[in-house]
C-alpha positions, 0 to 999 in steps of 0.5 A: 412907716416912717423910719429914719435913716443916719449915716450908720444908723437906722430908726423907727418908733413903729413896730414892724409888721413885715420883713421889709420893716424888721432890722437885719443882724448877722455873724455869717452863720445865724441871722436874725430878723429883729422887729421890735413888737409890742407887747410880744417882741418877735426875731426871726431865726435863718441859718447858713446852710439851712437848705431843703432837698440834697445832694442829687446823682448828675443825669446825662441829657435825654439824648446825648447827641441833643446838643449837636442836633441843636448846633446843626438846626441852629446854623440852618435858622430852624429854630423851631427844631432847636426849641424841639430837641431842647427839650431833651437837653434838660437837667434833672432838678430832682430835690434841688431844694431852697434855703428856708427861715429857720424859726421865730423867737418870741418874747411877751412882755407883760406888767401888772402895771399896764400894757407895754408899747414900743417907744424906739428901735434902732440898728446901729450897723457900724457895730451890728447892735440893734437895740428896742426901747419900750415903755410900760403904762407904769411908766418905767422902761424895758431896753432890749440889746440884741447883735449876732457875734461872730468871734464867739458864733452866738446870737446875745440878747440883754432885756433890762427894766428900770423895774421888774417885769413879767416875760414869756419865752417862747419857740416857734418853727417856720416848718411846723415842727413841735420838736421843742423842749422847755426847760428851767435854763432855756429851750431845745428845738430840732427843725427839718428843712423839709418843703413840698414846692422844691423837694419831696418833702423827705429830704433836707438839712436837719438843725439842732438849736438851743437858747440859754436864758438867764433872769434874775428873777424866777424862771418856770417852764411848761409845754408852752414856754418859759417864764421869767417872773418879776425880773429887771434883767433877762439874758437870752444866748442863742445857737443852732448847727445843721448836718449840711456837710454831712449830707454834701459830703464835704469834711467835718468843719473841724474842732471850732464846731465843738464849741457850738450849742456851748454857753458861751463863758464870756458874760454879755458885756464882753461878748458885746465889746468883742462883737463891737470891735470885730464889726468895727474893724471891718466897718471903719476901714472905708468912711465916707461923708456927702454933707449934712442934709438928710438926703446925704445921710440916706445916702451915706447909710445906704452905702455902708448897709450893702457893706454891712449886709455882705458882712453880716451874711458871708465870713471867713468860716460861713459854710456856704456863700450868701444866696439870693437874700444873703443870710436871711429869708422873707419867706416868699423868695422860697415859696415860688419857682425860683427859689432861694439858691445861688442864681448864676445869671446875675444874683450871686456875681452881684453879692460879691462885687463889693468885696475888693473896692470896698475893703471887705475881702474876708466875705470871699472864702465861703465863696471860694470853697464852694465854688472849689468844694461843691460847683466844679465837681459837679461842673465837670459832670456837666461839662461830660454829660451834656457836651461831650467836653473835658473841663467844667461848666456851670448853668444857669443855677446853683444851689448849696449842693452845686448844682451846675447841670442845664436848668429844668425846663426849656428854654432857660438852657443851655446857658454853660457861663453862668459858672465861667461869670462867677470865677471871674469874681476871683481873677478880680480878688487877684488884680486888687490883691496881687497875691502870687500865692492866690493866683496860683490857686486859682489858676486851675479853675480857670484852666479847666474853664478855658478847657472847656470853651476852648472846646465849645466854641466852633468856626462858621464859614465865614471864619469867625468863633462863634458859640452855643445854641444858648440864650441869652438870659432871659431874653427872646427873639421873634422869628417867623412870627414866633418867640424863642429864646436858643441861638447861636452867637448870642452876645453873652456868650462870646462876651463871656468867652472873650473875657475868660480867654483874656483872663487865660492869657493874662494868667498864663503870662504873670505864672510864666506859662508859656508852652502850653497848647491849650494857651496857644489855641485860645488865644488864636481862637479869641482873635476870631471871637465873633465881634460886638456889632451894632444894630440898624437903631444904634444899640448893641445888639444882642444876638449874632442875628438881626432878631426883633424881641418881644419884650424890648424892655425885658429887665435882663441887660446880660449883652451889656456886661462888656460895659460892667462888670468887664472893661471890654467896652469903656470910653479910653478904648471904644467910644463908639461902642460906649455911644450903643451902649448908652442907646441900649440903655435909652432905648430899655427906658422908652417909656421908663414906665414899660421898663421892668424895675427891679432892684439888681436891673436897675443897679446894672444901669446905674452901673453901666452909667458909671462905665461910661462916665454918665454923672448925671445918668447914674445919679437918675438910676440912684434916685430911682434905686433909692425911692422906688425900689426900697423897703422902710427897713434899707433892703432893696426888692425885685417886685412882681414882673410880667417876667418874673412873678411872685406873690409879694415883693422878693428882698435880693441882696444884690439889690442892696451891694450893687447900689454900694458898688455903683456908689463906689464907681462913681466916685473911683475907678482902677480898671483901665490901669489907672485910677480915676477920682470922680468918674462919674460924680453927679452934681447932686453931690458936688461935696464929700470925702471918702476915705478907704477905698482900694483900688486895683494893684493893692492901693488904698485911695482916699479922698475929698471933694468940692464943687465936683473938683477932686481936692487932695487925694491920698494913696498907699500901695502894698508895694512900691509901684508907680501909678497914674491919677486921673482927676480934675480932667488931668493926669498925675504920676505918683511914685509910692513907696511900700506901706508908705502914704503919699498926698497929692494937690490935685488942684495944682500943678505942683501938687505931683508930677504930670504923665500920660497915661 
C-alpha cells in the first residue's frame, strides 16, 4: 500500500484493508481507527478502561516458605530444585482480563448516480483531524472531517457533499453484542467486555454508548440502522462511558462525568477550532526540521507521530494509563497469551519515556494515579505474601486493575522490579521538572520501595549484596545441560536495586532527610551491591555466574538498562564498561538475521547507541526501525518470534515512542549534569534544527545544525542556574536567568564563556 508521509501529515488514495493501514485518533478516553473505505466507510471504536475480567482477592503463594527454599537451592547451584519449588510461587491469574476493541461504526454510501470510491485520506497529527475525500460516478464529491476532542470528550464526524446523497448508519459490536438500539436522532448501544481466553467470560467493565446524528435531509431508522436520505450534509457525535471505577473500586470521577453521553452544545465548527488549538498547543512546543527530502520528512513525521500517539492515548483525566497498544486495539494482541495490559518488563516504561524531553508532561497523571490508586495497593500484598517483606512490589505484569502478584506460571517469576522500573519514570518527571511539591508526593512510594529491597537484598560470603533467585527477563541459562531461567544475582536486578538506592539517597538529601535508619542501611547496602562484571567474550554479562544461554540473540536486552534508561554505564565515567556494552550489542546482531527484531528491542539498541555516543550505529538501528519493523499506516509491530508468537503482526506503542525518545537522544542529552547537543547525530542527518526540547533542571533547549556542527544554541531555564554546554567537542558555561532566553555561538569562542564540566 502506498502511503505518503509529510512531516505532520500522513496520506493514501487506497482504502485500508487492516489496522496497520487505518489512521489513529485519540482524546485520552475514545479511540478511533479511521480507514476510509468505500462505498462503506468503517472506524473502529477503543475505550480507555475498556477491560475484561475484574478486580481479584490477592493469594499468598502455595507454600509461604517457597521463596527461601528457593534462595537456599540457588546458593548451592541446584537450580533444578529452585525450578521445582517455583512452581509453588506462582501468582493467581484468576480473571486477569484484557483491554478490548469496543466496536465499529459504518457509514455506506450510496447514489443513484453511481457507485462511490475513496479519492484521498489523510490524518493531519499537528491537529488530530483525519479528513477522507470520496468522489461519486456522478462526479461530484463526498469529504468527510472526523477528530476525537478532548476539551469537550467527544468523537465529531462532519460528511458534506457537493450534492446530496444516500447513507447507511450503522452499529456493530467488536464482542457480539445486539444491545443496540436506532432511533429517529441517532444509535444507543450497551457492550460487555466479556472474552473466554483471559476470563471466564462473566466478568468485565460494562459500557453504555451513544451517537447522535443530525442531516439535513430525512432521517429514518429501523432493526438495522439508520438512513440519512438525500442529504448534502451529515453530522455523527459519538460518546461512550464504563463502570470500570466502579468495579476497581476507586471513587466516582466527579461531576465532569455528567456531561458525558450529552450532545455536545458546541456546533461542529467550534468543537473543531477548540480541539485544533488544544492539539496544537500541545504538538507545536517542540518543531523540528531534517531537510526537504522525502527521507527527512519521514523521519520528521515519524518523530512527532510517537508524540502524537502518546497524546492521543494518555491525558490530564484518562482513567488508566496507556497499555500495550496505548488507546487502541488490533484485536490480536487480546486474542493470544499475552494480553493487552500493562507489561512491566518493558512496554509500559517505554510508553512514557517521552514525556519530559519531548514537552509532553500532561500524559503523566493517568500514570501517577494508577500506579498510587491501583498497583501499590496490591504491591503491598504482594510484597507480604510472597516475601514475607514490609513495603511493595510490582511483577512482571500488570493489568487495569493493578495486578503485581509473581506471573502465573513458572518460570517467568519471581521478578519483584518491574513495579521498582516503572516508579523510576517519576523520580525522572522530577529531574526535568524540580517541583518540590511533586518530590514530596512521591517520596513515599519510593520509601516503601526502598523498604522492601532494603529487605530483599541479602549478603553472600564473600561480602557482597546480591538478590533474588529472579530472572532476568526473559531470558535462560543453560546449566548441566539443561535450560532455566531462576537465579540469584541476575544483572537486572541489582541494576535495579542500585538505581533505586541512588534514587533514595538523592531524595533523601534534596527533602533534608537525614536520620532515617532506613536511609542509612541502603546506603551501606549499595556500596556492596554485587558489581557489573564482564565475561570471558567482553560483554557484560548477565548473570552473577558464568552461564552459557541458549538463545544469544534473545530479544531481551534487560542487563543493558544501566546504558539507558539509567546512567549508571555512560562514556564520561565508565568507558570500559561502554566498550562491553557496545560487544553485548555486536555480539546480539552476529548474524542480524538470528536477531529476534521487534519493535520495542530494536528501539533499546538504538537507545543503547545513542548512550554511547554511537552516531553512526544508532542511525543503522533507525533505519531498520523505520523500514523493517513498520506498518503503512507509521505504527510500529512486535512481529511473530521463536519467543514471543502470535498469529499476525502486534502493534506496540512503545514501538513507536522509543524511536521519538531514541530520535531525541541523538540530538540532546541532560543525564550527566550537562547538556549535550549532537551526542549521537549520525552524518546522514548533517542538517536540521529543532526547537522545544527540554532538558533536565527545567531548561528549554533549542537549536540548528549543519555539517554535524552545532550552530546557535537557545536555552531558557525555569529558574536561574548555571549550566554547562557541550557542543562541537567544547565545553560552554551559561549563566541564565529565570524565564529569560539566552543564545550562545557554539562556533566561536566568544560566543560564551568556556568552563569544565
Amino acid at each position: 500500500m502506498m502511503i505518503t508521509m509529510e512531516k505532520e501529515r500522513i496520506s493514501s488514495k487506497t482504502c485500508a484493508e487492516r489496522f496497520g493501514e487505518a489512521f489513529p485518533l485519540g482524546n485520552g478516553r475514545i479511540g478511533a481507527m479511521v480507514y476510509g473505505t468505500a462505498p462503506e466507510e468503517k472506524i473502529v471504536f477503543t475505550e480507555n478502561t475498556f477491560f475484561s475480567g475484574k478486580k481479584e482477592d490477592a493469594a499468598g503463594p502455595e507454600d509461604a516458605a517457597a521463596f527461601r527454599k528457593m534462595r537456599e537451592a540457588a546458593a548451592v547451584d541446584n537450580y533444578e530444585k529452585v525450578h521445582l519449588e517455583a512452581r509453588k510461587f506462582i501468582g493467581k491469574r484468576g480473571n486477569y482480563g484484557t483491554a478490548l476493541p469496543v466496536g465499529t461504526l459504518y457509514l455506506h454510501y450510496g447514489n443513484e448516480n453511481g457507485a462511490v470510491r475513496l479519492a484521498e485520506r489523510s490524518l493531519d497529527i499537528g491537529q488530530g483531524i483525519a479528513s477522507c475525500r470520496y468522489e461519486s460516478g456522478g462526479g461530484f464529491q463526498i469529504e468527510e472531517t472526523i477528530f476525537l476532542s478532548h476539551p469537550d470528550h467527544v468523537f465529531a464526524m462532519r460528511i458534506r457533499g457537493e450534492r446530496p446523497f444516500d447513507a447507511d448508519i450503522r452499529w456493530q459490536g467488536e464482542q457480539g453484542s445486539k444491545e443496540t438500539v436506532y432511533t429517529e436522532s441517532g444509535i444507543d448501544f450497551t457492550e460487555h467486555a466479556k472474552e473466554t481466553m483471559h476470563c471466564d467470560t462473566q466478568c468485565g467493565v460494562t459500557l453504555s454508548g451513544k451517537a447522535w446524528v443530525s442531516a439535513d435531509g430525512e432521517t429514518h431508522c429501523g432493526p438495522g440502522g439508520l438512513k440519512a436520505v438525500r442529504a448534502s450534509e451529515l453530522y455523527v457525535y459519538l460518546d461512550m462511558k464504563t463502570d470500570f471505577r466502579e468495579k476497581a473500586g476507586l471513587e466516582p470521577e466527579g461531576t465532569r462525568r455528567n456531561i458525558f453521553l450529552q450532545k455536545p452544545a458546541k456546533r461542529f465548527g467550534e468543537l473543531m477550532e477548540d480541539h485544533a488549538a488544544d492539539m496544537k498547543a500541545h504538538m507545536n512546543r517542540v518543531s523540528l526540521e531534517l531537510g526537504e527530502t522525502p527521507e527527512a520528512e519521514r523521519l520528521v513525521f515519524l518523530y512527532q507521530y510517537g508524540r502524537y500517539l502518546l497524546l492521543s492515548s494518555s491525558r490530564e483525566d484518562s482513567v488508566l494509563p496507556a497499555h500495550l497498544q496505548g488507546i487502541w486495539n488490533d484485536n490480536v494482541a487480546c486474542r493470544i497469551g499475552w494480553t493487552c495490559d500493562m507489561h512491566l518488563d518493558i512496554n509500559t516504561q517505554m510508553n512514557y519515556w517521552i514525556l519530559n524531553a519531548c514537552r509532553l508532561r500532561e500524559c503523566a497523571p493517568a500514570l501517577e494515579r494508577w500506579i498510587e490508586e491501583l498497583l501499590i495497593p496490591e504491591g503491598r500484598k504482594t510484597a507480604e505474601a510472597f516475601y514475607g517483606l514490609k513495603g511493595w512490589a510490582g511483577e512482571i505484569v500488570s493489568n487495569a486493575f493493578g495486578y503485581a502478584q509473581p506471573y502465573w506460571a513458572a518460570p517467568l517469576a519471581p521478578c519483584p522490579t518491574g513495579g521498582l522500573w516503572l516508579i523510576t519514570q517519576l523520580w525522572e518527571n522530577y529531574l526535568y521538572t524540580e517541583e518540590e511539591d511533586y518530590l514530596r508526593a512521591i517520596a513515599p512510594v519510593f520509601r516503601e520501595a526502598a523498604l522492601f529491597f532494603d529487605g530483599y537484598v541479602f549478603e553472600t560470603e564473600s561480602g557482597y549484596y546480591s538478590c533474588g533467585p529472579s530472572i532476568s527477563p526473559e531470558n535462560s541459562f543453560l546449566w548441566e545441560g539443561k535450560t532455566y531461567q531462576i537465579s540469584s544475582g541476575c544483572t537486572y536486578e541489582i541494576l535495579m536495586i542500585r538505581e533505586l538506592f541512588d534514587i533514595y539517597e538523592q531524595m533523601a538529601e534534596r527533602l533534608g532527610m537525614r536520620d532515617d535508619a532506613l536511609l542509612c542501611s541502603i546506603a551501606e547496602k549499595k556500596k556492596k551491591l554485587l558489581p557489573y562484571r564482564v565475561s570471558e567474550d567482553g560483554t557484560i554479562a548477565e548473570y552473577a555466574a558464568d552461564f552459557a544461554v541458549p538463545d544469544k540473540q534473545h530479544r531481551h536486552t534487560s542487563h543493558l538498562l544501566g546504558v539507558f534508561p539509567f546512567a549508571q554505564i555512560n562514556p564520561v565515567d565508565t568507558p570500559d564498561l561502554c566498550a562491553a556494552a557496545g560487544e553485548s550489542i555486536r555480539q546480539k546482531l552476529a548474524p542480524e538475521s538470528g536477531w529476534e527484531d521487534t519493535g520495542w528491542a530494536r528501539c533499546l539498541l538504538f537507545l543503547y547507541e545513542c548512550r554511547l555516543w554511537n552516531g553512526k550505529e544508532a542511525y543503522r538501528h533507525l533505519q531498520a526501525l523505520t523500514h523493517k519493523l513498520l506498518e503503512p499506516n507509521g505504527l510500529v509491530y512486535h512481529p511473530p518470534t521463536r519467543g514471543a508468537g502470535a498469529f499476525d503482526h502486534v502493534y506496540e506503542l512503545d514501538g513507536n515512542t522509543g524511536l521519538t525518545m531514541g530520535m531525541t537522544e541523538m540530538m540532546m542529552q541532560s543525564h550527566l549534569h550537562f547538556v549535550h547537543l549532537l551526542p549521537a547525530m549520525p552524518a546522514e542527518l548533517r542538517e536540521g534544527a529543532v526547537k522545544g526540547l527540554l532538558a533536565r533542571g527545567n531548561i528549554e533547549v533549542s537549536f540548528a545544525w549543519k555539517d554535524a556542527a552545532v550552530l546557535r544554541a537557545e536555552f531558557c531555564a525555569g529558574k536561574d542556574k548555571e549550566i554547562f554546554v557541550l557542543a562541537n567537542g567544547e565545553t560552554f558555561r551559561v549563566s541564565l536567568k529565570a524565564g529569560q532566553k539566552k543564545s550562545i555561538d557554539c562556533t566561536k569562542r566568544s560566543g560564551a564563556e568556556r568552563g569544565r564540566i
